[in-house]
DRENTI-471253 format. One line per field, with one value per residue (C-alpha): residue in one letter; chain; z, x, y. Coordinates in steps of 0.2 Angstrom, whole numbers, plus 2048, in hexadecimal, padded with zeros to 3 digits. Example, Ala and Ser with C-alpha at 12.3 -4.5 7.8 and 13.67 -1.06 7.14 Angstrom:
<recs>
residu	(a s)
chaine	(A A)
Z	(827 824)
X	(83E 844)
Y	(7EA 7FB)
</recs>
This chain:
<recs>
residu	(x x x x x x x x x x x x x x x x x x x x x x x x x x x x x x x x x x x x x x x x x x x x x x x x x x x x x x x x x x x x x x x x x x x x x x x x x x x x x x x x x x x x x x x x x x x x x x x x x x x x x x x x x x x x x x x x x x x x x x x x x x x x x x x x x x x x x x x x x x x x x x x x x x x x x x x x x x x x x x x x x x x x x x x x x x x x x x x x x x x x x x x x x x x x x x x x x x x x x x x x x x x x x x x x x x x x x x x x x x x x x x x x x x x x x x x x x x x x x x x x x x x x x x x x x x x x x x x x x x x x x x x x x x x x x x x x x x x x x x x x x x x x x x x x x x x x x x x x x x x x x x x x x x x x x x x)
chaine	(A A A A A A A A A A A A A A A A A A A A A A A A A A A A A A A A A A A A A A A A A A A A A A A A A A A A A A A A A A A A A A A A A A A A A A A A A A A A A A A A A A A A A A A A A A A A A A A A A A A A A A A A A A A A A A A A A A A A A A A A A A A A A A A A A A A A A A A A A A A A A A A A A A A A A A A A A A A A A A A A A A A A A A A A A A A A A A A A A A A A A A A A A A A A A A A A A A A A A A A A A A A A A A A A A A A A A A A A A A A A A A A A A A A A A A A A A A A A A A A A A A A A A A A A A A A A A A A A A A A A A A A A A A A A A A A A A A A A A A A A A A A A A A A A A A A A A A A A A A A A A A A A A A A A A A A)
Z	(798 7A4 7B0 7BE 7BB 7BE 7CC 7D3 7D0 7D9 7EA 7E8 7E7 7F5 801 7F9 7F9 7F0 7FF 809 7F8 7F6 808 805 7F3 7F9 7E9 7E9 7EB 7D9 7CF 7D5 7D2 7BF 7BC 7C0 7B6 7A8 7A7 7A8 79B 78E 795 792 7A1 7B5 7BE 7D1 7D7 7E1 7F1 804 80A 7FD 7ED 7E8 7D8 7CA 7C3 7B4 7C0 7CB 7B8 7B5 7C5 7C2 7B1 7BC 7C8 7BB 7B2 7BF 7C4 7B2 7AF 7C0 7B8 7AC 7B4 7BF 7B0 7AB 7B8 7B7 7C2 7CA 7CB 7DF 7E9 7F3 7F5 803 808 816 81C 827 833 842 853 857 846 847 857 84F 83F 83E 844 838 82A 82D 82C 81C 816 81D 814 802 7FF 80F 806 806 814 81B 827 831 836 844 846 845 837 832 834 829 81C 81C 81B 80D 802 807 800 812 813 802 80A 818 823 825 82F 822 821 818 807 7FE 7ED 7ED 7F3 7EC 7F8 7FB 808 815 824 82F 83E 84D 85D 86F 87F 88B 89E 8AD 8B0 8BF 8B1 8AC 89A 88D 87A 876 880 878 882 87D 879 882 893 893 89A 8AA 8A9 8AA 899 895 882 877 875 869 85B 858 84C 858 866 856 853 865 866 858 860 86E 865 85D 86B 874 884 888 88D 89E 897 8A8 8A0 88E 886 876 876 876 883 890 88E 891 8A0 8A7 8A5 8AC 8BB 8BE 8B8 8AD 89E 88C 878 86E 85F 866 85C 866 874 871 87C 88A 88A 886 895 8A0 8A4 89A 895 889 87E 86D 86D 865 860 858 855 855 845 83F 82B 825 815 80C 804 7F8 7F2 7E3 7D9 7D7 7D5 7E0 7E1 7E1 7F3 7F7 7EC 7F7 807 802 7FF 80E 819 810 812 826 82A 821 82D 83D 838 836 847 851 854 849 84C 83B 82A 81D 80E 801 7F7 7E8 7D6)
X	(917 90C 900 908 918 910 90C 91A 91E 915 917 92A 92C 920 929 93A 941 93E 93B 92D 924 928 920 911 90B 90E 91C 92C 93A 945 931 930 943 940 930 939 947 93C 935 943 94C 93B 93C 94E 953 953 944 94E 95D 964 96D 972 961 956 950 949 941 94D 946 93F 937 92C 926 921 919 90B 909 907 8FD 8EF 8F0 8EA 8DD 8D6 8D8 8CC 8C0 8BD 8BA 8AF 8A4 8A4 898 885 882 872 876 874 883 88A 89B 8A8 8AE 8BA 8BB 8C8 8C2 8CD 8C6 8BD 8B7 8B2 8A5 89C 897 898 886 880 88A 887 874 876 87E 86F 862 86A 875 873 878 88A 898 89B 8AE 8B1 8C4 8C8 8DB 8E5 8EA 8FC 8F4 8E5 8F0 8FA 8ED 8E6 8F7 8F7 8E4 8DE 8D2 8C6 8C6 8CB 8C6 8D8 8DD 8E6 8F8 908 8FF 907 907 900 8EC 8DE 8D7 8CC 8C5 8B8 8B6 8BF 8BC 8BE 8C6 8BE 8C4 8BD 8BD 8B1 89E 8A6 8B0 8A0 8A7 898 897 892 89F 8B1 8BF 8D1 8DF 8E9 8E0 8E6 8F8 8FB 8EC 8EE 8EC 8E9 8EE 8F6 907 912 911 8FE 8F7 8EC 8FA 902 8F4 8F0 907 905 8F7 8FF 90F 905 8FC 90E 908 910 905 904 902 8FF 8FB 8FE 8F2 8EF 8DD 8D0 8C6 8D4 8D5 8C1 8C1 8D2 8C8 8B5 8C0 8C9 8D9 8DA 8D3 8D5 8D2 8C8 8BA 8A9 8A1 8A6 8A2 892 889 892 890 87E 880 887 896 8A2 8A2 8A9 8AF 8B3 8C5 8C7 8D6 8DE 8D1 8D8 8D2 8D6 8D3 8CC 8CC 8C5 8D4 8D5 8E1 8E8 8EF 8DD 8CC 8C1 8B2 8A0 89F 8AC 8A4 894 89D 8A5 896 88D 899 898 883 888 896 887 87A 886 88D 87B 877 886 88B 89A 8A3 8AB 8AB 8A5 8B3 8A4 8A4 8AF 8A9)
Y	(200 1F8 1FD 1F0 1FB 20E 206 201 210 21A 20E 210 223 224 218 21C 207 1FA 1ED 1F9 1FA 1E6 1E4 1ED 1E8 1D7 1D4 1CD 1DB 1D3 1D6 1E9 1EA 1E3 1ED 1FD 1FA 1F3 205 20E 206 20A 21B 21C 225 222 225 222 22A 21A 21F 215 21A 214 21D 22E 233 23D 24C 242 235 243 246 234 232 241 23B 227 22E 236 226 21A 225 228 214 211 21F 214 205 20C 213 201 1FB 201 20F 207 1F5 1ED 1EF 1DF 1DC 1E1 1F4 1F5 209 211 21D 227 221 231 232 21F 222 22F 229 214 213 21F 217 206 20C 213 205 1F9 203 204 1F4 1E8 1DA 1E6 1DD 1EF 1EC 1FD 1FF 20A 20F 21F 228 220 20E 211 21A 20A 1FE 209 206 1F5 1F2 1EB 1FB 204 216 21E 22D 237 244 24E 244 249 245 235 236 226 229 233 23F 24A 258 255 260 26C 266 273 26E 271 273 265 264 25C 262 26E 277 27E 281 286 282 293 29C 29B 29A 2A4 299 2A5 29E 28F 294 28C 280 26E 264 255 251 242 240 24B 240 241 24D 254 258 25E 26D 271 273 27E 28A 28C 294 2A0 2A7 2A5 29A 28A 27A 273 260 253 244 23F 233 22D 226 232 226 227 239 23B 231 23A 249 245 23F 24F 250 25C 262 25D 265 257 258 25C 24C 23E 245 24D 241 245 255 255 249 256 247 255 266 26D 27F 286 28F 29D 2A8 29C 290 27F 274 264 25F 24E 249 238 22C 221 218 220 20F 204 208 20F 201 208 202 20D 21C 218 219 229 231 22A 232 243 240 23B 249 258 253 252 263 269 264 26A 25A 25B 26B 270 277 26A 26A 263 252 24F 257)
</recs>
């Protein structure tokens, strides 16, 4: 049994076919084909159930995978114990971050960065959460900044911060950080909001059921930055994080409200992928960003409930 074959594993369980986990491991689709049969045939018994669609684990194979999945992650444990804890740090990291989560904290993170390991080639990636969860499989990207996917079985992850959602308009709506606003209210009001498909339209959709209102969306938009100038122009009003906007607000160019009952929240987590080893850059990112998210949460910048660093 070899380590190349957990692995191959673990990608084709995810992905469900042999040629999508060919495409992203960069492998031939006949090697995969032959590494997974190769393990079946020393397990003695089929790991896939082969059908017109593609493949799903047996019962036997969901069993293999956890056991996979723990084994990759103990092996880079063990290389990362292997490297001295205070050598320098050079190298490159690349890290995923989601654009409203990318204009808060790049500055600071390139700063702590420039003060620990400058000779470090730091590459910031700003894309939404299905690109950087892709780049992550393929090894494009170290860590990421995620807003909580469908899990795949195939990263490490851990909690970050809950962040809290607020309601956001022009200066004229004279909307107050310290006076919440029901959710219930905004029946009948005109919203400006990203598309179905994005997580946040997503959590704002739900809300609205539970409180039983239905949303009076204008214009769909699926960059933050549009939606803030559709807004500071008049054309409605929007539900964003507070962080990227802080200085607008602060600027009196937008203001904005907490929403209460429900409160609208979005969760981030830190990724990793779950089938190599996190480099101690990486580690030195991850704990940066816990460093940088603590003191924007201490100041109000960041609206949220910190989910604390990993044991």
């Amino acid at each position: 049994m070899e380590l190349s074959q957990l692995r191959t594993l673990i990608h084709v369980a995810e992905l469900g076919s042999l040629s999508k986990a060919a495409d992203r491991l960069h492998i031939a689709q006949p090697a995969l084909s032959r590494q997974v049969r190769m393990l079946e045939e020393e397990l003695g018994f089929a790991l896939f159930l082969r059908h017109g669609r593609g493949m799903v684990l047996s019962e036997q194979g969901k069993e293999v995978l956890a056991h996979a999945v723990r084994v990759l992650a103990e092996i880079d444990e063990i290389r990362a114990t292997a490297t001295p804890a205070d050598a320098p740090l050079t190298g490159e990291v690349a890290i995923g971050l989601p654009p409203t989560v990318a204009d808060i904290i790049s500055l600071p993170l390139a700063a702590a960065f420039g003060a620990a390991h400058p000779k470090a080639k730091l590459r910031l990636v700003s894309a939404y959460t299905g690109y950087l969860l892709d780049w992550l499989h393929r090894g494009e990207i170290d860590v990421a900044v995620l807003y909580d996917p469908r899990m795949a079985r195939s990263l490490r992850s851990r909690p970050l911060l809950l962040e809290n959602l607020f309601l956001i308009g022009p200066p004229d709506a004279g909307f107050s950080t310290v006076r919440a606003v029901p959710f219930a209210s905004l029946a009948g009001k005109r919203l400006l909001l990203p598309s179905i498909k994005h997580g946040l339209r997503i959590i704002v959709e739900r809300c609205a059921a539970e409180t039983g209102i239905s949303l009076d969306v204008g214009i769909e938009a699926d960059t933050y930055s549009v939606l803030k100038d559709l807004v500071r122009n008049g054309h409605g009003w929007t539900i964003l994080p507070l962080a990227p906007i802080h200085a607008d607000v602060a600027a009196g160019v937008l203001t904005a409200a907490p929403l209460i009952d429900p409160v609208p929240v979005r969760r981030l987590i830190l990724a990793y992928p779950a089938d190599r080893p996190a480099s101690r850059l990486a580690r030195f990112a991850s704990q940066a960003i816990d460093d940088i998210a603590k003191d924007l949460v201490e100041r109000a910048v960041w609206v949220g409930q910190l989910l604390g660093p990993a044991p």
